[in-house]
N, C-alpha and C positions, 0 to 999 in steps of 0.2 A: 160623891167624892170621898177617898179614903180619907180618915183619920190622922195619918201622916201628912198625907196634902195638906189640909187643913191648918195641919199645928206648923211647918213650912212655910205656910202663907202669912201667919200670925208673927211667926220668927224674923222673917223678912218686915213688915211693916211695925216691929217694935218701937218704940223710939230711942232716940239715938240723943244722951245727952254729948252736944256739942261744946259746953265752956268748959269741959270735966278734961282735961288733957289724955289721964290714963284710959278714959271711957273711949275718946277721939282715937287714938293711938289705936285700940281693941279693934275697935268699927274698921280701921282701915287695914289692919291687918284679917279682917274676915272678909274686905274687896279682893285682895291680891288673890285671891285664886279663881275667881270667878273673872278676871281683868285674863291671869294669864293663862285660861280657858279660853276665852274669847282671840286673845292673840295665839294660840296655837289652832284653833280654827279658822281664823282668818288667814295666816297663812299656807294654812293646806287647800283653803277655796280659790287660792290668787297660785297654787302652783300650778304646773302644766296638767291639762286631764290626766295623762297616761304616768303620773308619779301621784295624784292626789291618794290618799290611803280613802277616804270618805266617799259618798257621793255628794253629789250637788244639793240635795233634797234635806238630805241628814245634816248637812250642815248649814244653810239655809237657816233650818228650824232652830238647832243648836244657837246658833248666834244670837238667831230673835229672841229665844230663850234667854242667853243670856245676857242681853239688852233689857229686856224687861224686870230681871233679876237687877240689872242696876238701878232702875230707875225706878222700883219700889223701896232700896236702898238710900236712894237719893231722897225720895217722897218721905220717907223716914225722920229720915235727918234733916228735914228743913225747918225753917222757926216756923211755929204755928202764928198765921197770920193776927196780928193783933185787931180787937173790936175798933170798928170806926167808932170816933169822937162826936 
């Protein structure tokens, strides 16, 4: 695995301080493009074959990509489970 991958992977599951408002605010301003990727992909997969610019395959991937991209985001930012009592 490249070096960039890597530090990408580390980048995506940093954590996300959530009570911090300006930290909050940051985090979601570094969702909105990766949100409105996904919605210009989704679009082009839902339009008629003979207008989509993509294929089916390339944007398949894309999307999964970018679903997992959220949901390391999300895994980020969630409270770390407190010790049972």
């Amino acid at each position: 695995m490249k070096r960039s991958r890597v530090r990408e992977r580390e980048r995506l599951r940093a954590p996300v301080e959530t009570t911090d408002p300006a930290a909050l605010a940051a985090y979601a301003g570094e969702l909105r493009p990766v949100v409105a990727n996904l919605r210009a992909l989704a679009e082009d997969a839902t339009t008629a074959p003979s207008q989509r610019v993509h294929a089916r395959a390339f944007l398949r991937r894309e999307i999964l990509r970018g679903i997992r991209e959220l949901e390391a985001r999300i895994d980020a930012a969630a409270p770390a489970p407190s010790p049972a009592s």
